[in-house]
C-alpha positions in Angstrom: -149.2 141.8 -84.4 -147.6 138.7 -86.8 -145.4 136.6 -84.6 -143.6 135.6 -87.5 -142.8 139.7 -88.7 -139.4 141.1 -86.9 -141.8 143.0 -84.7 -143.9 140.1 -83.7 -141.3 137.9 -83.2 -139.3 141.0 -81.1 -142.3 141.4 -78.8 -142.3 137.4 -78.3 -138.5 137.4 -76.6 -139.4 140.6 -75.0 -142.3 138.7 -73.1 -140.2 135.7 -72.7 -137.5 137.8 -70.5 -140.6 139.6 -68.9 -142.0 135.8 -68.0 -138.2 135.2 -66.5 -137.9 138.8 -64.4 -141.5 138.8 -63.1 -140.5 134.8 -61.2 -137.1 136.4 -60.1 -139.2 139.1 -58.9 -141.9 136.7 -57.1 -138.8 135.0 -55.9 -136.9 138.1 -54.3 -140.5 139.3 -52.6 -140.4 136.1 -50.2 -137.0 136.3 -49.8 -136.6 140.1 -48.9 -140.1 139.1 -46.2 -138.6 135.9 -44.9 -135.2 137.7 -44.4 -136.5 140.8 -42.7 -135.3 143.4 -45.6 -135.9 146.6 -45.2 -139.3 148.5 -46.1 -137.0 150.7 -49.2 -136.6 147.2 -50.4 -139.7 145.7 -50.4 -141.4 148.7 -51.8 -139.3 148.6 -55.1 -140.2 144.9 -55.2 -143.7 145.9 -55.2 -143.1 148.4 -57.8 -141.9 146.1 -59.9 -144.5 143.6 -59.7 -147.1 145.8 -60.1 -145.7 147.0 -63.4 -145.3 143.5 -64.4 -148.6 143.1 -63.7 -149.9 146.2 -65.7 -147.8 144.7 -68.7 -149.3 141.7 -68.3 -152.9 143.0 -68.3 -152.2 145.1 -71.5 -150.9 142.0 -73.4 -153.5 139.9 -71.9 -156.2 142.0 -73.4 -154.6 143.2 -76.2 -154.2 138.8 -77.6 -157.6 138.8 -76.7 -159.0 141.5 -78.6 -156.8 140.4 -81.7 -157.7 137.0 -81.2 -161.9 137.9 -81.3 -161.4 139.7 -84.5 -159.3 136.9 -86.4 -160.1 133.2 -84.9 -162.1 133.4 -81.9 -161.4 133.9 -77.9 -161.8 130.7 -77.5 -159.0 129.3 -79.6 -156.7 131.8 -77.8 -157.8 131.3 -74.2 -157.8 127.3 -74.5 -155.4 126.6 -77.0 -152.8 129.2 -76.8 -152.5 129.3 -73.0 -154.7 132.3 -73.2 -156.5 130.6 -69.5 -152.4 131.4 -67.6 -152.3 135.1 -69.6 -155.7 135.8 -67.7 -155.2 134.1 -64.3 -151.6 135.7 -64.4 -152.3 139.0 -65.0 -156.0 140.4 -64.1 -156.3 139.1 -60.0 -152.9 140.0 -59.3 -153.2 143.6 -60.5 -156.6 143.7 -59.2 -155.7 141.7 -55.4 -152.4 142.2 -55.1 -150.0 145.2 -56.4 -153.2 147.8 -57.7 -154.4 148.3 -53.7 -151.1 147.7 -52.3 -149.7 150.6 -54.4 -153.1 152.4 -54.1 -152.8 152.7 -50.7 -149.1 153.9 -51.2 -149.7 157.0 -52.8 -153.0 157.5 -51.2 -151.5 158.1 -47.9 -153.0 154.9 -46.3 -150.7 152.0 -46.5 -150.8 151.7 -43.0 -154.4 150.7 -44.0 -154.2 146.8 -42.9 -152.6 147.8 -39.8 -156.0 149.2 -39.0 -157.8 146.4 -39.6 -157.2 143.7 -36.8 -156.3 141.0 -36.8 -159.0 138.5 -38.2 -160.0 141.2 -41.0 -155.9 141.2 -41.5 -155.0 137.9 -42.0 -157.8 137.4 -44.4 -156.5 140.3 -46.4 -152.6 139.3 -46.6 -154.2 135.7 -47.5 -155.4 137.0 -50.0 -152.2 138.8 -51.4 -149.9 136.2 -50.8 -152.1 133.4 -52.1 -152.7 135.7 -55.4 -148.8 136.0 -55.7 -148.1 132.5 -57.1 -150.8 132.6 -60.1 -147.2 134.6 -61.8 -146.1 130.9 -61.6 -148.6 129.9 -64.6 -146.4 132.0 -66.5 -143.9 129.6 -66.6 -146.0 127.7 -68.8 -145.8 129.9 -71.5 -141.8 129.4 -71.8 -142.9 125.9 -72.5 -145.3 126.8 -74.9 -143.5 129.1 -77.1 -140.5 126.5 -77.6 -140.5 125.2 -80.9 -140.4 121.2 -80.3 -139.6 118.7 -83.0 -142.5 116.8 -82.1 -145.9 117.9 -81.7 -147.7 115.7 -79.6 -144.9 115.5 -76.9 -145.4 119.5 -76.3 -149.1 119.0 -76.2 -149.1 116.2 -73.5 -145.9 117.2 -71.5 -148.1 120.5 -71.7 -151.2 119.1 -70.3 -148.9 117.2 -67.7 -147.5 120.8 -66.4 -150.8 122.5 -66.5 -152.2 119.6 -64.5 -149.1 119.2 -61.5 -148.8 123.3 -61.5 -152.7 123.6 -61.4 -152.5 121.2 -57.9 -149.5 122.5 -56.3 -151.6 126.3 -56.9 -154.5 124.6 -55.6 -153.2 122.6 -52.6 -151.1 126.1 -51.5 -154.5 127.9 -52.2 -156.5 125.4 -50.1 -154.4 125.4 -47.4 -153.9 128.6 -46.9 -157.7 129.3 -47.3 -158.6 126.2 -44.4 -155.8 127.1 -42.0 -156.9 129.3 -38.9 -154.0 130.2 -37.5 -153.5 126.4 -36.5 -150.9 125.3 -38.0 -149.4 128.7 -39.8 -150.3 131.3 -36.5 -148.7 134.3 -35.1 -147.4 134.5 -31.5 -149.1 137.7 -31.2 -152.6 136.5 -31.4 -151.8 134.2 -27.9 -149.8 137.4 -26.8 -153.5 139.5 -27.4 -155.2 137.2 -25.3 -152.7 137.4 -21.9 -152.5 141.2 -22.3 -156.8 141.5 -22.4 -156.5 139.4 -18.9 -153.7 141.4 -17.5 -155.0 145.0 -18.6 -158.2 144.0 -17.4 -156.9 142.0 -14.0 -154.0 145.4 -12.6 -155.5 148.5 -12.1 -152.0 149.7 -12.8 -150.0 147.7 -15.5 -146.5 146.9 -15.7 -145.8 145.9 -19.0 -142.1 146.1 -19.1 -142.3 143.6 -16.2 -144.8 141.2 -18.2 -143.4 141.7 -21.9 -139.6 141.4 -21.1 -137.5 139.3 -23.5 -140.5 139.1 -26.2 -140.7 140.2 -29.9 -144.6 140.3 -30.2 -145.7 143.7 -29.0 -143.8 146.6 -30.7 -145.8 149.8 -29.0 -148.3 150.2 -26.6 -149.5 153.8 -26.2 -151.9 155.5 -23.4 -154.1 158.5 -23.5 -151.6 159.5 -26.0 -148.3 158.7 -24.3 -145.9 155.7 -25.2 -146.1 153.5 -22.2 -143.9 150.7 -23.9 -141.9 150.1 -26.5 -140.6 146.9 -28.0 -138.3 148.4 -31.0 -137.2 151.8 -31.7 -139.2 154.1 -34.2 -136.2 154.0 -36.5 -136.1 150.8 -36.9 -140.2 150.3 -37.0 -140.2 152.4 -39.8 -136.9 150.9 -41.7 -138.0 147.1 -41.3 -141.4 146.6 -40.6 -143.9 146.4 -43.9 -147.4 146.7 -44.0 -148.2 143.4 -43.2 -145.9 142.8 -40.5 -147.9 144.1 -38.1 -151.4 145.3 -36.9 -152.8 147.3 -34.0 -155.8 146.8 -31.6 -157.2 148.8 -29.0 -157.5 146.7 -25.5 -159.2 148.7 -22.7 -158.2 152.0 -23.7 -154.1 151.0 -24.5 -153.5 151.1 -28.5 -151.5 148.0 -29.3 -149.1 147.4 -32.1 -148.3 143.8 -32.4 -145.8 142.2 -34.5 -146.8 139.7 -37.5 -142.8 139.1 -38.3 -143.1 135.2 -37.6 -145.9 134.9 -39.3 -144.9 136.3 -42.6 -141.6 134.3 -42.3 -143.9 131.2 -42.1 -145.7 132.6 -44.8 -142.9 133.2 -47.2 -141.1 129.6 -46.3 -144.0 127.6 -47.5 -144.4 129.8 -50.2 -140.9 129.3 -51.5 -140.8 125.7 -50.7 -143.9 125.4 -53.3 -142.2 127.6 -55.5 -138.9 125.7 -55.7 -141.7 122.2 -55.9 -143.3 124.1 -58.6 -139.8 125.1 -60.6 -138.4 121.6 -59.8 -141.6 119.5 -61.3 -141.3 122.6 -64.5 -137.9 120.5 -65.3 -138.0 117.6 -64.3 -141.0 117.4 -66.8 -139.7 119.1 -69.6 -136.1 117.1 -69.8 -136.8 113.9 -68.2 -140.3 113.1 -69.1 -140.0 114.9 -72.5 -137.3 112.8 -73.4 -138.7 109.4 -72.3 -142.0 110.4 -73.9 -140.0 111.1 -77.0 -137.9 108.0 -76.7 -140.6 105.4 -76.4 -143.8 107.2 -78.1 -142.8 110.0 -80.4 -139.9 108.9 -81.8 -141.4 105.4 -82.9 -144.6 107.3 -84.2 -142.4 109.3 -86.4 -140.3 106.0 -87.7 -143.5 104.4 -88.2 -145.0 107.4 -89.5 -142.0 108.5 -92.1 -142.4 104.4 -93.3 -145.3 104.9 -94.5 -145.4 108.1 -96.1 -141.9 107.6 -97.8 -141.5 104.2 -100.5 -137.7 104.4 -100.1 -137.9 104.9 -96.1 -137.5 101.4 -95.0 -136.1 101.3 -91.7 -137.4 99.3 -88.8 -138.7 100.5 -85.4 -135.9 100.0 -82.6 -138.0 98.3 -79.9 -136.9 98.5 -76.4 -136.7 94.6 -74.5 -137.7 96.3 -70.9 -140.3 97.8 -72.6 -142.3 95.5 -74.5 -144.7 94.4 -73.2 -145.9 98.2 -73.7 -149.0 98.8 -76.7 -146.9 101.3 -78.9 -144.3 98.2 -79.1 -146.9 95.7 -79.8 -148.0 98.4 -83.0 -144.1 98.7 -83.3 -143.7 94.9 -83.6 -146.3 94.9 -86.2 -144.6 97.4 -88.3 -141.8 95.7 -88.6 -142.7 92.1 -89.3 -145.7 93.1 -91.7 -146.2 96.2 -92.8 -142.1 96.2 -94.1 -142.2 93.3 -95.4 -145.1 94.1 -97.8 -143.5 97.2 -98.4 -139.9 95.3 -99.6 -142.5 93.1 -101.7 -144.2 96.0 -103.6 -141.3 98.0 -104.5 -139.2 95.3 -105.7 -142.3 94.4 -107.6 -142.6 98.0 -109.4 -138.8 97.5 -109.6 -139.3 94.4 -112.0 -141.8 95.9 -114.0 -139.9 99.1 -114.9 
């Protein structure tokens, strides 16, 4: 597909509102989890991201293919932001929406609820951690902005990839070397004192022992409900399939709640989020402009000079700024390289 034919160039904006949606989208799945929406909600979120991310795949593959058979992969995956359409695209359809919306239609999305707890929280690890590789994508809005200067896109470029790439890395790392420390659930502690009560009363009162808390939703006996935290109504309106999981403790099936958790979850992922969005425009209107101001822009003057006989105009250099090499190139320009310039034309003035 030509980017510059009608089609090309109606797929590109296409894309570009894609890139925009699938972030409000990323945005809106923290938001409904920190805010307790309900389960209708949260599926439709993950409907939509995994669509997005089937999209994203095809056009991931589809670039590469076209670019193997005209320039070479590597042109597209290093130069064309090719590395953020793979990173972007294949592990969150693979780690994130594919088996959550798998185990939707396959009857089994209860499936991590089954899992305890430590096999658990390695799995929503993973799909949360996977979730903000969309944020790469916000490096292609950059990329397909036509700038006046050249160099300023490639370095503000390389200054996004390098600040996004750490704030994806620290979140990644953190969440990865955290073990329930710092970012833990009540209902792991609330395991442990149920396994020494169970085991210490030959006949439990758990109403007595689990008034006024939020971490055990059910606890069910040889079949029976012996407790119950929240009604089923409501269990099955609010809670998602990471918001809780179930263990078995001396014969009593335990559901326990994961609610605070994914809160904590979804706050530090929105505060990196915002970080990442923030650093996005702060970098590409504030550094871009004094990049341009103090490098490109005296580059160009320079540049125009001595490409152009009739182009005579001197480079504006700043006073705070001086000291700087471009100025010291700048002041150079001026007091030379002009002045030999004023000498030559007025000498193929005389002669003509």
């Amino acid at each position: 597909m030509n980017e510059k034919s009608y089609l090309g160039r109606f797929f590109e904006g296409l894309f570009l509102i894609l890139i925009i949606l699938v972030i409000l989208q990323t945005f809106s799945e923290e938001v409904a989890a920190f805010l307790g929406f309900g389960v209708l909600w949260r599926k439709r979120l993950l409907f939509a991201g995994f669509g997005f991310d089937l999209i994203f795949t095809v056009e991931f593959i589809t670039r590469l293919g076209r670019s193997r058979a005209r320039r070479g992969a590597g042109t597209y995956l290093v130069r064309e932001f090719g590395f953020v359409d793979l990173l972007s695209s294949v592990p969150l359809l693979l780690l994130h929406s594919g088996p959550l919306l798998f185990s939707y239609f396959s009857g089994s999305f209860g499936l991590f609820a089954s899992l305890g707890v430590l096999n658990l929280l390695k799995a929503v690890k993973i799909i949360r951690v996977t979730r903000i590789l969309r944020f790469l994508r916000t490096l292609k809005l950059f990329g397909k902005t036509r700038p006046r200067y050249i160099m300023t896109s490639r370095y503000v470029a390389r200054a996004l990839v390098i600040v996004t790439s750490v704030m994806i890395l620290s979140l990644i790392g953190f969440t990865y070397v955290d073990n329930g420390n710092v970012m833990g659930s009540k209902s792991e502690e609330t395991a442990r004192i149920l396994q020494n009560y169970v085991s210490n009363e030959k006949e439990p009162r758990f109403d007595r022992l689990l008034t006024g808390g939020d971490s055990i939703l059910f606890i069910e006996h040889e079949g029976g409900l012996v407790y119950q935290g929240v009604s089923k109504g409501e269990f099955e309106d609010y809670f998602f399939d990471d918001d809780y999981f179930k263990r078995s403790i001396d014969g009593y099936e335990v559901t326990f709640s994961l609610r605070d958790r994914t809160r904590l979850h979804s706050f530090v992922n929105l505060l990196v989020y915002t970080m990442i969005i923030g650093a996005i425009l702060l970098l590409t209107t504030l550094y871009r402009g004094h990049f341009n101001r103090h490098i490109s822009n005296n580059v160009g003057v320079m540049l125009k000079g001595f490409k152009t006989e009739a182009y005579s105009t001197p480079v504006r250099i700043a006073k705070r700024s001086s000291d700087l090499e471009i100025y010291d190139l700048a002041d150079q320009y001026n007091r030379k390289w002009l002045q030999v310039k004023r000498r030559i034309v007025e000498i193929r003035q005389n002669r003509t």
